[in-house]
N, CA, C, O and CB atoms as a CASP TS submission, in Angstrom:
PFRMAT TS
TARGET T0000
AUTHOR 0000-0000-0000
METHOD Language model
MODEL 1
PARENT N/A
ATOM      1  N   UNK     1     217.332 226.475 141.959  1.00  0.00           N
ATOM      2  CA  UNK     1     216.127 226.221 142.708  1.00  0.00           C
ATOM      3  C   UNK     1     215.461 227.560 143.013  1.00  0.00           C
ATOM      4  O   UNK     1     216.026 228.531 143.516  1.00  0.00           O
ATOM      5  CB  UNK     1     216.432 225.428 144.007  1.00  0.00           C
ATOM      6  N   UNK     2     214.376 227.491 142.697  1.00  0.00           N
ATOM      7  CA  UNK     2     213.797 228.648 142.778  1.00  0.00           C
ATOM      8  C   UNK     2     213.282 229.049 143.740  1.00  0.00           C
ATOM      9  O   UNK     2     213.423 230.269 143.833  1.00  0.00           O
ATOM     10  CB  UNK     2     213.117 228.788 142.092  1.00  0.00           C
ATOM     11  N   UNK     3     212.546 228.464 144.805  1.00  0.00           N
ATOM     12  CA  UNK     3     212.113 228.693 145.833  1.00  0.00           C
ATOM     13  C   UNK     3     212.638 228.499 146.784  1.00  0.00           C
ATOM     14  O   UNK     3     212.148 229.011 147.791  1.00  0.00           O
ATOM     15  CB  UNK     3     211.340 228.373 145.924  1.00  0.00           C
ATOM     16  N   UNK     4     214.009 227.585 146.933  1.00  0.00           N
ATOM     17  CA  UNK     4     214.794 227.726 147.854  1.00  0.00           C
ATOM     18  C   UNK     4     214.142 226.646 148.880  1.00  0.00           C
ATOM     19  O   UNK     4     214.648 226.649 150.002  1.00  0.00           O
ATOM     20  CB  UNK     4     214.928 229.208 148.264  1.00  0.00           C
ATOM     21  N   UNK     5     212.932 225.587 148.614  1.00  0.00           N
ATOM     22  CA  UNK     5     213.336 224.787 149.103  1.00  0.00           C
ATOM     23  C   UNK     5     212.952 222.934 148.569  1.00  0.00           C
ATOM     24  O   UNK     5     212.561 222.571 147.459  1.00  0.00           O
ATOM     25  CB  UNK     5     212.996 225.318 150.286  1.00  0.00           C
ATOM     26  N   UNK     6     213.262 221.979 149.910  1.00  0.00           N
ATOM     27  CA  UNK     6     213.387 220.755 148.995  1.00  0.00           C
ATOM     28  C   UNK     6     212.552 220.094 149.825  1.00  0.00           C
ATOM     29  O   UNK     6     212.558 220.029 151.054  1.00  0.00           O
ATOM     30  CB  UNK     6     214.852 220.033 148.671  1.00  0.00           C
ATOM     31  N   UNK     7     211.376 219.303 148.513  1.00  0.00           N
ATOM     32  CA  UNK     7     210.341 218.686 148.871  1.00  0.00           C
ATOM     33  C   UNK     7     210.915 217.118 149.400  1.00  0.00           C
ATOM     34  O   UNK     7     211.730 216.546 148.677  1.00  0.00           O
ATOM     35  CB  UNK     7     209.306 218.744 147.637  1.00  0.00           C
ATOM     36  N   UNK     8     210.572 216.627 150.355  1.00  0.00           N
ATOM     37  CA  UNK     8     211.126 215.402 150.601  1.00  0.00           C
ATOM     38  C   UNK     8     209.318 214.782 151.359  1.00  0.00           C
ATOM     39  O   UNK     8     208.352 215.358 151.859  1.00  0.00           O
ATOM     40  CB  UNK     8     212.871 215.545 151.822  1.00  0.00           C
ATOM     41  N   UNK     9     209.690 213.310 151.036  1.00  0.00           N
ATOM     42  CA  UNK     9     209.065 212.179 151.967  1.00  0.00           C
ATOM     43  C   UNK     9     209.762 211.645 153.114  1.00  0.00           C
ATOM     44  O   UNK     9     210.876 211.154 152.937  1.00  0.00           O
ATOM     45  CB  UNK     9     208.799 211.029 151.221  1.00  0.00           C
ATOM     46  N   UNK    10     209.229 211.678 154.314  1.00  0.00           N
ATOM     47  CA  UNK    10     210.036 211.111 155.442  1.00  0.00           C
ATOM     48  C   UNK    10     208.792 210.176 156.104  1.00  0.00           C
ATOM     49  O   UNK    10     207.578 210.346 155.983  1.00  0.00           O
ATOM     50  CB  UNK    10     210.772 212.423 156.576  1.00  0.00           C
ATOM     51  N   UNK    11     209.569 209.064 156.891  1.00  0.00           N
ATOM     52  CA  UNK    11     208.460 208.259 157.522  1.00  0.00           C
ATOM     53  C   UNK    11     208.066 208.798 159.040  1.00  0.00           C
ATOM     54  O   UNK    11     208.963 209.401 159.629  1.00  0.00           O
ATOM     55  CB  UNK    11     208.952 206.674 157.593  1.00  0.00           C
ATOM     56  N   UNK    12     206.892 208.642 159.671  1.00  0.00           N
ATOM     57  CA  UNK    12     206.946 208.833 160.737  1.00  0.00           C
ATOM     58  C   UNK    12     207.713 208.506 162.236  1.00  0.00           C
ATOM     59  O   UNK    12     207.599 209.175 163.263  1.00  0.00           O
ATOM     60  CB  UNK    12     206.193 208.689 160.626  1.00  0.00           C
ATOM     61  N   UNK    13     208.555 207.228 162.030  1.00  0.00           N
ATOM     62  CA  UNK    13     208.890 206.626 162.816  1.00  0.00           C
ATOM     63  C   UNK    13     210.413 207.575 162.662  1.00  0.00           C
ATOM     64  O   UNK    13     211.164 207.624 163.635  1.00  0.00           O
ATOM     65  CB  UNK    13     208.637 205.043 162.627  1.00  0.00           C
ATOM     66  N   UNK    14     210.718 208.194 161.557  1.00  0.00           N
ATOM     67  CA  UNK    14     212.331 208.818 161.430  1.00  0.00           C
ATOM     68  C   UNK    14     211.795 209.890 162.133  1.00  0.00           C
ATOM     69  O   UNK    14     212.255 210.005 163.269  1.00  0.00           O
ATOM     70  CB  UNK    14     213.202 209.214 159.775  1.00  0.00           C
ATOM     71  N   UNK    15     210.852 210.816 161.758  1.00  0.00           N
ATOM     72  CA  UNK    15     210.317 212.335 162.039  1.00  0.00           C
ATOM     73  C   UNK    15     210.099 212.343 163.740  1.00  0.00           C
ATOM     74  O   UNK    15     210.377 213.268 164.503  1.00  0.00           O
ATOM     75  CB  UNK    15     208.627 212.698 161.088  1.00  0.00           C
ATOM     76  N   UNK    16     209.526 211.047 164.075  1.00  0.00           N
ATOM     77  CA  UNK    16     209.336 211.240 165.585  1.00  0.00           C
ATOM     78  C   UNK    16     211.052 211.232 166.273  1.00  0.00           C
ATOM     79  O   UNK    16     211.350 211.911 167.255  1.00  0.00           O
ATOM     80  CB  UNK    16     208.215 209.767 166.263  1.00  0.00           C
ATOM     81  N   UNK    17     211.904 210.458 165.639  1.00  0.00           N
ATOM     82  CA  UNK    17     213.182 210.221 166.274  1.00  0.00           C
ATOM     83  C   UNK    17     213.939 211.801 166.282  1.00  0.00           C
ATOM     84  O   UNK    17     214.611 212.246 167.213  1.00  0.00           O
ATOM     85  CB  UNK    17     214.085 208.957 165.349  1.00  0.00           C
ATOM     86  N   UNK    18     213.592 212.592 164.814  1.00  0.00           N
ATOM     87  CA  UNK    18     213.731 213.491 164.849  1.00  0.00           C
ATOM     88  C   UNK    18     213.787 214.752 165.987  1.00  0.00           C
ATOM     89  O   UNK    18     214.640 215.474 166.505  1.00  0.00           O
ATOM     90  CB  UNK    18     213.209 213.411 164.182  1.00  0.00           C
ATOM     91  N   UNK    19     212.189 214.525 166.041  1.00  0.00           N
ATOM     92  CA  UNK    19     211.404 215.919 167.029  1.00  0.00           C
ATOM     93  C   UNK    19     211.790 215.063 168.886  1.00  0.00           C
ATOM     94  O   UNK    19     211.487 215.721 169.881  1.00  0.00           O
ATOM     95  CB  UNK    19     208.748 216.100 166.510  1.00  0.00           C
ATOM     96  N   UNK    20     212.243 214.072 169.005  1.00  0.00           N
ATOM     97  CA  UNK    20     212.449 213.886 170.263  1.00  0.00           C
ATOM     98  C   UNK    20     213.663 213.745 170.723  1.00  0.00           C
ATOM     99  O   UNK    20     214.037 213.437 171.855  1.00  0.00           O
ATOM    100  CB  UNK    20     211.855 213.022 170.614  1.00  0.00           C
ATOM    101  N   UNK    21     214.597 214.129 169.237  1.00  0.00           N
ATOM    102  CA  UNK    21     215.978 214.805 169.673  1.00  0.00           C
ATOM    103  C   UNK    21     216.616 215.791 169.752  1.00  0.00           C
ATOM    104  O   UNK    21     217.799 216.063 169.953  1.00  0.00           O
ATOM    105  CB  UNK    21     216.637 214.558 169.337  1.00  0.00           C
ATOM    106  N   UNK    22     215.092 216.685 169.451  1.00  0.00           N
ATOM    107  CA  UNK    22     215.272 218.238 169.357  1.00  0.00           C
ATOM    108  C   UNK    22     216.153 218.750 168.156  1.00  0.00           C
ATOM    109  O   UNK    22     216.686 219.848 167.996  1.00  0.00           O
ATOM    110  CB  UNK    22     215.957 218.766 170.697  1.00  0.00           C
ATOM    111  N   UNK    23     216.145 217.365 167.173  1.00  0.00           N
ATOM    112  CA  UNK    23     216.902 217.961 165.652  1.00  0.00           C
ATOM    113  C   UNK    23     216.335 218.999 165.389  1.00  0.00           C
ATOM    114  O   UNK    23     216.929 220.073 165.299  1.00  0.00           O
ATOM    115  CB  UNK    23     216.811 217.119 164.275  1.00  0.00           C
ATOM    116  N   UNK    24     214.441 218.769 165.136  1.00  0.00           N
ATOM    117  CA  UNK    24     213.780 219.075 164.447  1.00  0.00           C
ATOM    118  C   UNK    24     212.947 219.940 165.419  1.00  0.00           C
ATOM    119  O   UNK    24     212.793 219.598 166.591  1.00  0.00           O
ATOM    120  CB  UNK    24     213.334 218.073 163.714  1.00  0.00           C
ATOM    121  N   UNK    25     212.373 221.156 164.864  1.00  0.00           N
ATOM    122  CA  UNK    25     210.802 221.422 165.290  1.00  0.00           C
ATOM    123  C   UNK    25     210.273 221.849 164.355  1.00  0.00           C
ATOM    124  O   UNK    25     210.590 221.954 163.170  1.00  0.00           O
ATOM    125  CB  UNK    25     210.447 222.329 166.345  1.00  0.00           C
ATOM    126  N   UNK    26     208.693 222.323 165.424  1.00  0.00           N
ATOM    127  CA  UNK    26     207.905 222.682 163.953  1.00  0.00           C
ATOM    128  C   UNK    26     207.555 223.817 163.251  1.00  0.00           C
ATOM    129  O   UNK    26     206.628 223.780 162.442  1.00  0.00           O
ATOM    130  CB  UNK    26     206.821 222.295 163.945  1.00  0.00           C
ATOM    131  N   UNK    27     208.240 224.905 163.482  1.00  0.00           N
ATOM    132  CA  UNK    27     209.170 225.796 162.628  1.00  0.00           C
ATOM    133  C   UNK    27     209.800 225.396 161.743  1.00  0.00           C
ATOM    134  O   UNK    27     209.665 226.083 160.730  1.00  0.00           O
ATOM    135  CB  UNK    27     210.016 226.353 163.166  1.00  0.00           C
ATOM    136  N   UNK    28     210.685 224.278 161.613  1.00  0.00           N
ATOM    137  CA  UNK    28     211.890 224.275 160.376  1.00  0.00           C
ATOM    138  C   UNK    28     211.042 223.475 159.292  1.00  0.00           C
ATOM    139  O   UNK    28     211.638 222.810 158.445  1.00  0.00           O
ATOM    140  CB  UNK    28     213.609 223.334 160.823  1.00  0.00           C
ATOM    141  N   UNK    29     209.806 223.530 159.316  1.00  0.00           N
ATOM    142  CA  UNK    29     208.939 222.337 157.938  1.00  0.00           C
ATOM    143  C   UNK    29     207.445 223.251 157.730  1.00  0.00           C
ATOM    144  O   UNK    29     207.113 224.162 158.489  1.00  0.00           O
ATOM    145  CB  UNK    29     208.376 220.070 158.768  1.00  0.00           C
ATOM    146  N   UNK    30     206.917 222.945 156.943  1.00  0.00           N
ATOM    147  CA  UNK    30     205.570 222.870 156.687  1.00  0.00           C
ATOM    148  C   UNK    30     204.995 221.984 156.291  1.00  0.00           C
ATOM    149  O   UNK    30     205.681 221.449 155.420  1.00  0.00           O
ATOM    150  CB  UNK    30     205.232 223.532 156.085  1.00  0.00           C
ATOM    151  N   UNK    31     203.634 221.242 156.496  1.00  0.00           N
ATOM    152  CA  UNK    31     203.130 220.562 155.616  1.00  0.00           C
ATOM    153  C   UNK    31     202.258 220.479 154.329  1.00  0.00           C
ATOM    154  O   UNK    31     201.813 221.545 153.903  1.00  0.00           O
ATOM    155  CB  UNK    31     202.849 220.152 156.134  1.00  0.00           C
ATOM    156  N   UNK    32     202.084 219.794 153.932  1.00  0.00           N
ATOM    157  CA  UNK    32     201.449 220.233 152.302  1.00  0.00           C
ATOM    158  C   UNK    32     200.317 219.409 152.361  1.00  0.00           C
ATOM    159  O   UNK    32     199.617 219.416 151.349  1.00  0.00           O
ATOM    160  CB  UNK    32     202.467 219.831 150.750  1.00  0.00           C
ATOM    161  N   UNK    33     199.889 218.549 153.498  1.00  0.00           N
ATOM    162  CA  UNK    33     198.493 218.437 153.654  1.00  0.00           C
ATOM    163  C   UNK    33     197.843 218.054 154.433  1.00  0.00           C
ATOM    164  O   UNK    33     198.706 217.745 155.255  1.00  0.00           O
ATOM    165  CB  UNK    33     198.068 218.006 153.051  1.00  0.00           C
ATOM    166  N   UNK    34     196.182 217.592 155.249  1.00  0.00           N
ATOM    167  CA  UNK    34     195.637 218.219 155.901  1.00  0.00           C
ATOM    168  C   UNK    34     195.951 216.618 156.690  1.00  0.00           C
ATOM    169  O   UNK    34     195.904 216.556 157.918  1.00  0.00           O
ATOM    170  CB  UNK    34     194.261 219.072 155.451  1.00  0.00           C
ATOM    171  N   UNK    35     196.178 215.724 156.089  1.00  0.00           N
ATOM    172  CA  UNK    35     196.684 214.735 156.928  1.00  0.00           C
ATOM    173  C   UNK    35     198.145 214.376 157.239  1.00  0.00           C
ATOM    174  O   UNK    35     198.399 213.633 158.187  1.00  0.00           O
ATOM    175  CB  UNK    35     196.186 213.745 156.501  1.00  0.00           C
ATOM    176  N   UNK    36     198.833 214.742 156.684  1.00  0.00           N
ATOM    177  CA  UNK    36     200.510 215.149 157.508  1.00  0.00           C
ATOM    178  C   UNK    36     200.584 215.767 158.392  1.00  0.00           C
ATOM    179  O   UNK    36     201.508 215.574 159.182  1.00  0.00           O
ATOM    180  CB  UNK    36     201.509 215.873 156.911  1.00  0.00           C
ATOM    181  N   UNK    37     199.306 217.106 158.686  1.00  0.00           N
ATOM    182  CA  UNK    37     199.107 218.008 159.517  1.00  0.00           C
ATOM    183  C   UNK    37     198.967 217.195 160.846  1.00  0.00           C
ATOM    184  O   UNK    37     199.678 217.260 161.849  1.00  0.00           O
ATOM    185  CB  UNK    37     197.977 218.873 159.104  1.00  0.00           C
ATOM    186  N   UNK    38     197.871 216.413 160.602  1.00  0.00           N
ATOM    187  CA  UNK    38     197.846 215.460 161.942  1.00  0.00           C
ATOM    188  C   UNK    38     198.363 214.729 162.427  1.00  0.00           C
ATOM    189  O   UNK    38     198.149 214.414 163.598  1.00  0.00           O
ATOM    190  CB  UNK    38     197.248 214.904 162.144  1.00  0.00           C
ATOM    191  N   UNK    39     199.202 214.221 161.701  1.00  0.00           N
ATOM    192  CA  UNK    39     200.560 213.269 162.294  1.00  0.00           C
ATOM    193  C   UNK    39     201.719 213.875 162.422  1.00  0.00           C
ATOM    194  O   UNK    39     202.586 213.002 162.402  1.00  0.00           O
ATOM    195  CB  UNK    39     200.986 212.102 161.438  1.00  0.00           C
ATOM    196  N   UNK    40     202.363 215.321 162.591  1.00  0.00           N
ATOM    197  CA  UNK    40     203.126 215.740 162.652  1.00  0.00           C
ATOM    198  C   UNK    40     202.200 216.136 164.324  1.00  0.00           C
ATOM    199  O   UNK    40     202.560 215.652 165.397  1.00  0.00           O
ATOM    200  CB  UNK    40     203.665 216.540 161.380  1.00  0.00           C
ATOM    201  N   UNK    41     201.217 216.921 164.195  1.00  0.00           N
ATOM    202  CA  UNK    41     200.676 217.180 165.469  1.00  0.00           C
ATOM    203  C   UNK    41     200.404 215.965 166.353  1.00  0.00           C
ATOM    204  O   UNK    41     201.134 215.962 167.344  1.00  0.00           O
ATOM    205  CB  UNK    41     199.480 217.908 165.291  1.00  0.00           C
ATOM    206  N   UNK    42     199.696 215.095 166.291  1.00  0.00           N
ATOM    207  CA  UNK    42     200.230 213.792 166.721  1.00  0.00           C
ATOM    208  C   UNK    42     202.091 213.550 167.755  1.00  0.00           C
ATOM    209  O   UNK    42     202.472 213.357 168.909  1.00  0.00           O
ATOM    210  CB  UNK    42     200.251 213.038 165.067  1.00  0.00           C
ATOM    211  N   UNK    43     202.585 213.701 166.602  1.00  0.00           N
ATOM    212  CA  UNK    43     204.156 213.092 167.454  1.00  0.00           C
ATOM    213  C   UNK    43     204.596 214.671 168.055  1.00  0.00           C
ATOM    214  O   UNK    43     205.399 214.820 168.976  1.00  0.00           O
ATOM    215  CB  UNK    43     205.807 212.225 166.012  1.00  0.00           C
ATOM    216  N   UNK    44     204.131 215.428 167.576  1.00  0.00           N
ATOM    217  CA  UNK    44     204.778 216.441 168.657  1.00  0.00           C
ATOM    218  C   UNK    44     203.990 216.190 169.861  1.00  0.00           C
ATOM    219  O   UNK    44     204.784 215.793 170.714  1.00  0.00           O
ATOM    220  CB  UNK    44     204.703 218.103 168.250  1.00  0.00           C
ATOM    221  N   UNK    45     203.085 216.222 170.222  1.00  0.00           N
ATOM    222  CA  UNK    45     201.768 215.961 171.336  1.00  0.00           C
ATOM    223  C   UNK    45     202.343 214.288 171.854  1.00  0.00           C
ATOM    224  O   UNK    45     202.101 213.989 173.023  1.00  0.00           O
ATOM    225  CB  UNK    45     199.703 215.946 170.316  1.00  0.00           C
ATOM    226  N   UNK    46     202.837 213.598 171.269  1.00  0.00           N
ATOM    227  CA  UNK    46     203.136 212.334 171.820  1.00  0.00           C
ATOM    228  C   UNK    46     204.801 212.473 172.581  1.00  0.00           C
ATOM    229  O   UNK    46     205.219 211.698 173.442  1.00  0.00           O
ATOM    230  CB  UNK    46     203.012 211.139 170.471  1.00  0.00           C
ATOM    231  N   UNK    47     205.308 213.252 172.204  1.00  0.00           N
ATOM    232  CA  UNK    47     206.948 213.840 172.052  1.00  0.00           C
ATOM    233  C   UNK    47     206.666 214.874 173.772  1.00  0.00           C
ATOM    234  O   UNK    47     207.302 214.696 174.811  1.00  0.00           O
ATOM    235  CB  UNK    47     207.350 215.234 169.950  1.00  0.00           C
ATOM    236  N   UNK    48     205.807 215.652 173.601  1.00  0.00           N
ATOM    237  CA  UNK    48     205.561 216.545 174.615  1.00  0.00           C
ATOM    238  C   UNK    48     205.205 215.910 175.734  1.00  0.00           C
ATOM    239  O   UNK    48     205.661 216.330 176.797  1.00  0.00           O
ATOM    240  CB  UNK    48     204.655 217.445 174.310  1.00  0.00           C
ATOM    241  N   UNK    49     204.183 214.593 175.723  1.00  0.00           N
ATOM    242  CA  UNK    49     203.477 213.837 176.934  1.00  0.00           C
ATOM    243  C   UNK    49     205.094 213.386 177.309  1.00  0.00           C
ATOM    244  O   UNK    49     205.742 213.789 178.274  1.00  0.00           O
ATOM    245  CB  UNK    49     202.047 212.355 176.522  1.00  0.00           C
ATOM    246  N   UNK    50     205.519 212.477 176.303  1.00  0.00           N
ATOM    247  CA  UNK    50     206.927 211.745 177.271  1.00  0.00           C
ATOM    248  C   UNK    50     208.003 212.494 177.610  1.00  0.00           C
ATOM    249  O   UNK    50     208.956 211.897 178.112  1.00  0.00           O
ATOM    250  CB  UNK    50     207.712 210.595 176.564  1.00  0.00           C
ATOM    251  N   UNK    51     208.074 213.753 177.439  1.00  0.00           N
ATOM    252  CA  UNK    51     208.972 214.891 178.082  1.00  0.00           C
ATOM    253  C   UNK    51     208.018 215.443 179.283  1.00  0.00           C
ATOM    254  O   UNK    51     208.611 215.460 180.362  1.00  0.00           O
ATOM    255  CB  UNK    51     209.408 216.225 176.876  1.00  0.00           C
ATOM    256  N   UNK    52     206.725 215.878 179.329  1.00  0.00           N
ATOM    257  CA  UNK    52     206.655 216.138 181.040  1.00  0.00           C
ATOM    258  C   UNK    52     206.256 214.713 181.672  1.00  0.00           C
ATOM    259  O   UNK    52     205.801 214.888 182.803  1.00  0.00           O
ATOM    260  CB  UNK    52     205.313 217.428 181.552  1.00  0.00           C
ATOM    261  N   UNK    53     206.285 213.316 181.289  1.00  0.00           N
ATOM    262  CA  UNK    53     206.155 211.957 182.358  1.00  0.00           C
ATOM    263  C   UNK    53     207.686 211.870 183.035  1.00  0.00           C
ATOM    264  O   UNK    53     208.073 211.451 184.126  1.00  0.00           O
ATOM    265  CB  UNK    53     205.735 210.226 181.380  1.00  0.00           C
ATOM    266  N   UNK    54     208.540 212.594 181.622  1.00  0.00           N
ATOM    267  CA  UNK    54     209.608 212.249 182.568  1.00  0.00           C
ATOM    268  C   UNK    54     210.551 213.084 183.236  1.00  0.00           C
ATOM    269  O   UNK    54     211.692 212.829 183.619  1.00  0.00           O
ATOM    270  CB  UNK    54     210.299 211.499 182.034  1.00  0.00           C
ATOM    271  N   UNK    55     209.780 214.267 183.317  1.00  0.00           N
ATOM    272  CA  UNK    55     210.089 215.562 184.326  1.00  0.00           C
ATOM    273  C   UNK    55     209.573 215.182 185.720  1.00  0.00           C
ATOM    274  O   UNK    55     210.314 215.436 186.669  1.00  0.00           O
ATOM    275  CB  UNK    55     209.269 217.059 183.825  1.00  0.00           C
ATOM    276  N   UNK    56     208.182 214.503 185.992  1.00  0.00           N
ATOM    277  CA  UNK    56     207.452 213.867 187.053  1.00  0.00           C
ATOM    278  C   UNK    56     208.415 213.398 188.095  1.00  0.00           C
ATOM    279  O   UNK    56     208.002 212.820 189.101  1.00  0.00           O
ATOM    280  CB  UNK    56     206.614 212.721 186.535  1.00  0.00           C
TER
END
């Protein structure tokens, strides 16, 4: 492998389970386009609201 890394498809509903178990952030990915961009920003921003409601 030449570039050292591996292209995958994931659904949103896994990726959010992901980022709200602190597997994942958004450092360890990039996206490859301008609408993944927004649904990754999306569930982090949705991930972030229900972590300070439930600091409240």
């Amino acid at each position: 492998m030449e570039n050292n890394l591996v292209h995958i498809a994931i659904s949103p509903n896994a990726l959010a389970t992901l980022i709200q178990s602190g597997t994942i952030h958004a450092a360890d990915f990039k996206c490859l386009n301008a609408d993944s961009k927004k649904m990754v920003w999306a569930l982090f921003l949705s991930t972030l609201k229900s972590t300070l409601k439930e600091q409240i």
